[in-house]
N, C-alpha and C positions, 0 to 999 in steps of 0.2 A: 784586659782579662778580669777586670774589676768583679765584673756581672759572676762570673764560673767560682773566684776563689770565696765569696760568700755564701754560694748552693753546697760547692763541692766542702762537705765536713769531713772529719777523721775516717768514718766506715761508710757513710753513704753518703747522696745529693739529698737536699731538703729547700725550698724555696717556696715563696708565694707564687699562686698561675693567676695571671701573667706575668704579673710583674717583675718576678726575679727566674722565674723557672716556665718557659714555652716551649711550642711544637719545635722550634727552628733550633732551640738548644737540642732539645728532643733528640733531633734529625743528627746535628754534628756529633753527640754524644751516642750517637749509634756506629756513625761512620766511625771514630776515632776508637769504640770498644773493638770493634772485628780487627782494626789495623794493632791495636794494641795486642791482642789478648794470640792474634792470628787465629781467630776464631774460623772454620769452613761451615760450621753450623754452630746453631746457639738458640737458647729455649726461652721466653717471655712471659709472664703474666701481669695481670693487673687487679689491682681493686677497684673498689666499686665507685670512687668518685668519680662526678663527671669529668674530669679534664683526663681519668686514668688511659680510656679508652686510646680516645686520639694521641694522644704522647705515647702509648706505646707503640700507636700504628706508624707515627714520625719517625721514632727510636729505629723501627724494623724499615722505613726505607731507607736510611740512611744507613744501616749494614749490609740491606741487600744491593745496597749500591760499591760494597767491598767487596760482593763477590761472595757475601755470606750470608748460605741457607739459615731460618727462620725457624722455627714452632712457637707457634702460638697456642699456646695453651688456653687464654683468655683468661675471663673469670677467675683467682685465686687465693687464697691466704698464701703468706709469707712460707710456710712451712710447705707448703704444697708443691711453690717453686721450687725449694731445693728438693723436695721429694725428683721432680722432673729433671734438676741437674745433675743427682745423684745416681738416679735408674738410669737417665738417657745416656751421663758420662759426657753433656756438655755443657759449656759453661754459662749462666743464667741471668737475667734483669728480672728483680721485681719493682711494678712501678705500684709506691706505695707512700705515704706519708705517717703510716702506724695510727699512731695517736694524736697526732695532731690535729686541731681545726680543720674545717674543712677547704678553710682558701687554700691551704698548702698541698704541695705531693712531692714526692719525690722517688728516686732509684736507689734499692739495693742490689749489688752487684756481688756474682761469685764467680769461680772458676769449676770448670768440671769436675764434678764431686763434692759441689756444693760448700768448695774452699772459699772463704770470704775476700772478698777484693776491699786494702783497707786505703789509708794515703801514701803506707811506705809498702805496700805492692801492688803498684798499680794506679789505683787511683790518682790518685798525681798527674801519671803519666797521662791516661783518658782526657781528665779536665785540658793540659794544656793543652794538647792534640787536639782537643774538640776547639779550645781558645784560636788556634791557627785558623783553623778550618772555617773558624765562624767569620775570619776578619779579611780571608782571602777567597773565599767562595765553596761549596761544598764541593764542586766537581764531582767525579767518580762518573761510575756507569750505572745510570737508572735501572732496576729490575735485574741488575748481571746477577742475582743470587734469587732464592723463591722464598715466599711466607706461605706455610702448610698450618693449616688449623688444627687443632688437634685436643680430644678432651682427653685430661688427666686423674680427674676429681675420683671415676671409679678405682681407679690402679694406687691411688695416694689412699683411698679408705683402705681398701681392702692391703695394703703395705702393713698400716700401722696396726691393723687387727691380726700380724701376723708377728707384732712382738709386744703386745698383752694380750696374754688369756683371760676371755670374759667369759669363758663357754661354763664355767662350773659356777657362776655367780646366781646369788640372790636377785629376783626382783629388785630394781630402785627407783624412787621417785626422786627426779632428776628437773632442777631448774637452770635454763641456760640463756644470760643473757648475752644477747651476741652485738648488742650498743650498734646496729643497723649495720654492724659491720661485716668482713668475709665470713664469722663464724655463721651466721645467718646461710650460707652457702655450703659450710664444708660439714656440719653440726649432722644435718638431716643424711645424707651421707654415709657419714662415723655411724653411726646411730643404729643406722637400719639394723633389723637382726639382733641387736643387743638385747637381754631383758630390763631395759631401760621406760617407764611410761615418762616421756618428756613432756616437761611443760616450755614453750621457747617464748622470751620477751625479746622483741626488736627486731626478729628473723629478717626484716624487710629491707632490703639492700636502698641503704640510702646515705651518699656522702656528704650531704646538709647535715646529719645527726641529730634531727630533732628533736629525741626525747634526752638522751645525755650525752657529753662528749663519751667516745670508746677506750675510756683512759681509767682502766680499775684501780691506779694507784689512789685516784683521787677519790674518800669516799663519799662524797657526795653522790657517784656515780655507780654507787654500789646499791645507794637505799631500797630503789625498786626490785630489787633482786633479793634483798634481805627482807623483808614485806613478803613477795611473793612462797619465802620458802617454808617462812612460819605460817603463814596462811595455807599454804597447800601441805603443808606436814609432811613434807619434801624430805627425803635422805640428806640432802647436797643442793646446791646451788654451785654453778661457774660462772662467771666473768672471761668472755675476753675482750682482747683490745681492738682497733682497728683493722689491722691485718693480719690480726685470730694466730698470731705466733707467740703471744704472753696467756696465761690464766690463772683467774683469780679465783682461788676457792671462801665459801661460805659453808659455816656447820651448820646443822639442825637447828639450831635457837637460831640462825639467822648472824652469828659472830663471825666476825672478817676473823681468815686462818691466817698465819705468818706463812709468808715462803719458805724461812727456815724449816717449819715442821714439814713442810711437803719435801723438801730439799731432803731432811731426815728421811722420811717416808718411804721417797723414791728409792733413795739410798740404800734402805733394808733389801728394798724389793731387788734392786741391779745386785748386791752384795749375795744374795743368798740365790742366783744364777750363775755370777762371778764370782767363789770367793776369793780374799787377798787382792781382790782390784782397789783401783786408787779411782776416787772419787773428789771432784773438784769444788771449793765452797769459795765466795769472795769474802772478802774481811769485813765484812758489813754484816756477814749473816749471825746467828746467833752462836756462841762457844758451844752451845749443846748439837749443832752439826758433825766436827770433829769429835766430839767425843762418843757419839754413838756411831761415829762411821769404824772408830779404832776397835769397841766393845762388837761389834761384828763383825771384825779382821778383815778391815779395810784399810786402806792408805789414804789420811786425808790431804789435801795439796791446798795452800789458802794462795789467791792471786788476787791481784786489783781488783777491780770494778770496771766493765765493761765486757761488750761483748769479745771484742777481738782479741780479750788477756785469757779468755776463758779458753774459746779456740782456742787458741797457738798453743796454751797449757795444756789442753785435750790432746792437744795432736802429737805433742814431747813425750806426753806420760804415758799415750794409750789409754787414757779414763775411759771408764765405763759409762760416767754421769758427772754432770756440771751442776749446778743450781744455783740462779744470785737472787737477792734479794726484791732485785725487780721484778720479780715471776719470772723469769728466762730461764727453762731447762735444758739443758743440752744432753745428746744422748750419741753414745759411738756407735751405736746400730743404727745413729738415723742420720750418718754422714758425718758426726760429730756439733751436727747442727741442733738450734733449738727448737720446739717442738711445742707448742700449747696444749694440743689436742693430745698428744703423745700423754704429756702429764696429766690431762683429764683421764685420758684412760686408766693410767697407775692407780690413781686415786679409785675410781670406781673400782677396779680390779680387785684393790686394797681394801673396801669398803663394802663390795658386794661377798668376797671371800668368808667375811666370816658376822658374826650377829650383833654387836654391841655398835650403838651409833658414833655417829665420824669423833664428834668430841670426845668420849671416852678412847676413841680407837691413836685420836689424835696424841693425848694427852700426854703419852710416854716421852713424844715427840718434842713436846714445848715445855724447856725445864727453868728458863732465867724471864725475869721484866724488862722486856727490851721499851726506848724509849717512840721507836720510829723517827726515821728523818725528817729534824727539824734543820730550817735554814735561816742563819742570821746575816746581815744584810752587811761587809764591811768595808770601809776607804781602802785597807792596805793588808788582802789578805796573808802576808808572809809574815807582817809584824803583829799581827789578833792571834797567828796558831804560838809566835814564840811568848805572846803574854800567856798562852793558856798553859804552854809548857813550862814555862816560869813556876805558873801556879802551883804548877803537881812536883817541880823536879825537887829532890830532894827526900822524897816519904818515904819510907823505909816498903821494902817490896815492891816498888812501882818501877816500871821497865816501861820502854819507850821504842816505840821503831814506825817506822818511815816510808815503807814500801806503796804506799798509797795516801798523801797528805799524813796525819799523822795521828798515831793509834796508843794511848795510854791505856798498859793493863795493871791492877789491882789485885787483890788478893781472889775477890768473888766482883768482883766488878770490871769494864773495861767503857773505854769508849775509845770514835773514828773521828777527827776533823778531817775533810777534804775539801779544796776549794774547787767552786764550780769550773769548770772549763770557760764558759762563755756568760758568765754574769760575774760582780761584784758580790759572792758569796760562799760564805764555808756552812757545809753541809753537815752536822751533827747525830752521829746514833753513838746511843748509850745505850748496856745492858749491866744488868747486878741479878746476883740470886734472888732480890725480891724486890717489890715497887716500890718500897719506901725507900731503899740501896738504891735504886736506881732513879727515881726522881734527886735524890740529895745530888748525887753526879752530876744528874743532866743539870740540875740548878747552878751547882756550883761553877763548870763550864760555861753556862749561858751568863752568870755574872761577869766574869772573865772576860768573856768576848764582846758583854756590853758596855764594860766601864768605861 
């Protein structure tokens, strides 16, 4: 089972095609979801790389060989599928590899209403079931179930235009680079009918990615889109990722915006529909999240890092809104799922509502110097985070806790080590009330962890 337990990660499969991830895995990880999930029908889509198509037409015979009817949605961003598993109420594959290169692909999987399948529900189960399957023959009954084709893309725009209001907005000049990925697809769409003049970089569905990888975090990948919005004197600029379920905003001057502030943003916006609801932030994001979710009579809720902490903490608390720091919003109107497109709309909603540009509108938003994640490279990450704690324990006001790697706070200052899951690395953000506060942090830290 060697081949399965290196695809099969914590929330989804990820692999190189062919080499680690093919049609014939494809095929038995189809069979093994319907038997798993006892699925009678189940909803599919795919992105744009080449390998997406065929893996997912393998994926659908090998459940219609369970006896389980099909929808093929085709063509889609991330968010679109669960939009399909949420409305349809059954349970979903996205064949998608996000941001990654384009040798790779791989499956996100949910349950009907677009519940996440992670390794300890479910997933697990799948991978080894499909491991059987692949070492004893797939068997089953060819075609005993149907694949119905089916497009989604109208019913998923016209959804999310029906929880933000753009109808009272200002004109915007709108730059959207969609890094040749789904948003290139879903963008034109969303769009129609908006008072939006868009200008679109990359529309062109292409899973080579030749003009940048579709990965906003990294800003190399951003410059084209920072260029195009000072150039065209653009309101805004977006970023999404490959499977158009992350978004990256750009202000007016062309400045990369934090998550945080959008995380803020959205916050106000769900708060003053919901008030006294609880709103979800990861510990990465910035302390001015929580404290402007409280000053609006919200409940704020800090979790890990990931998506699956954020779920599961949505679905306990009832949140209204999730937001982490990697651009993933989640919203309980949209299944509890996250949403890229979703947040582009807030944003413009937020932005076309009233006259002063994003930076200024932002500004309330973004209150500390945060450092951004930096990552140091180490032999024995358990004994680099107890030097760093050594460093700080003992200062007078400085508390310490644990919930995610580990998180020293300060009077006006904090910072997060976490070690990476799958590399020799701990991943460092720091924030202080101001950048000299908060360079001295990050430095002192990074000496720590390098001596």
């Amino acid at each position: 089972m060697g081949d399965l337990t290196k695809i099969f990660k914590a929330y989804d499969v990820r692999g190189v095609v062919p080499g680690e991830f093919d049609e014939r895995i494809a095929e038995a990880v189809g069979a093994a979801f319907a038997e798993v999930t006892q699925a009678r029908s189940l909803v599919i889509a795919h992105d744009m790389r080449a390998s997406s198509g065929p893996l997912a037409a393998a994926f659908a015979r090998g459940a219609t060989s369970r006896g389980a009817d099909v929808v093929n949605a085709g063509l889609g961003s991330t968010d679109m599928l669960y939009y399909a598993s949420g409305s349809l109420g059954l349970p979903g594959v996205m064949f998608t590899a996000s941001h990654n290169p384009a040798r790779y692909n791989g499956m996100k999987m949910c349950r009907a209403g677009a519940v996440p399948i992670g390794s300890e529900t479910g997933l697990g189960e799948i991978r080894d079931r499909a491991a059987e399957l692949l070492e004893s023959g797939l068997g089953g009954t060819p075609g005993a179930g149907t694949v119905t084709e089916r497009d989604l893309l109208a019913g998923y725009a016209a959804h999310l235009k029906t929880l933000v209001d753009l109808s009272g907005v200002r004109p915007l000049k709108v730059v959207v680079d969609a890094g040749n990925g789904m948003g290139g697809y879903t963008v034109p769409e969303v769009f129609a009918g908006l008072p939006v003049e868009l200008t679109p970089l990359y529309f062109e569905l292409d899973g080579s990615f030749p003009n940048h990888e579709a990965n906003p975090l990294e800003p190399a990948n951003l410059v084209d889109l920072q260029k195009a919005v000072v150039d065209r004197g653009a309101d805004v600029g977006i970023a999404f990722d490959g499977d158009a379920d992350r978004c990256w905003v750009i202000d007016e001057r062309g400045e990369s915006v934090s998550p945080s502030a959008i995380t803020a943003l959205v916050a106000v916006r769900e708060l003053a529909r919901h008030p006294g609801a609880t709103i979800i932030h990861n510990l990465i994001t910035s302390r001015g999240v929580p404290e402007i979710v409280r000053e609006h009579g919200g409940v704020p809720v800090r979790t890990r890092v990931g998506h699956s902490f954020i779920k599961a903490e949505m679905a306990h608390t009832g949140a209204v809104f999730g937001g982490e720091h990697s651009a993933h919003y989640y919203f309980r109107d949209f299944w509890f799922a996250d949403s890229g497109m979703l947040a582009a709309l807030h944003v413009l909603a937020a932005l076309g509502g009233q006259d002063r540009p994003l930076s200024e509108l932002l500004g309330r938003y973004s209150r500390y110097a945060a450092s951004g994640e930096i990552n140091s490279e180490v032999a024995d990450q358990a004994a680099a985070m107890e030097t760093v704690r050594g460093a700080f324990a003992g200062r007078e006001g400085v508390t310490f806790d644990e919930l995610d790697g580990l998180t020293v706070n300060g009077h006006d200052w904090w910072f997060n080590l976490r070690p990476s899951n799958t590399e020799p690395l701990l991943r460092l953000n720091a924030e202080a009330a101001d950048e000299e506060k908060m360079a001295a942090v990050r430095d002192e830290v990074l000496a720590a962890l390098r001596s």
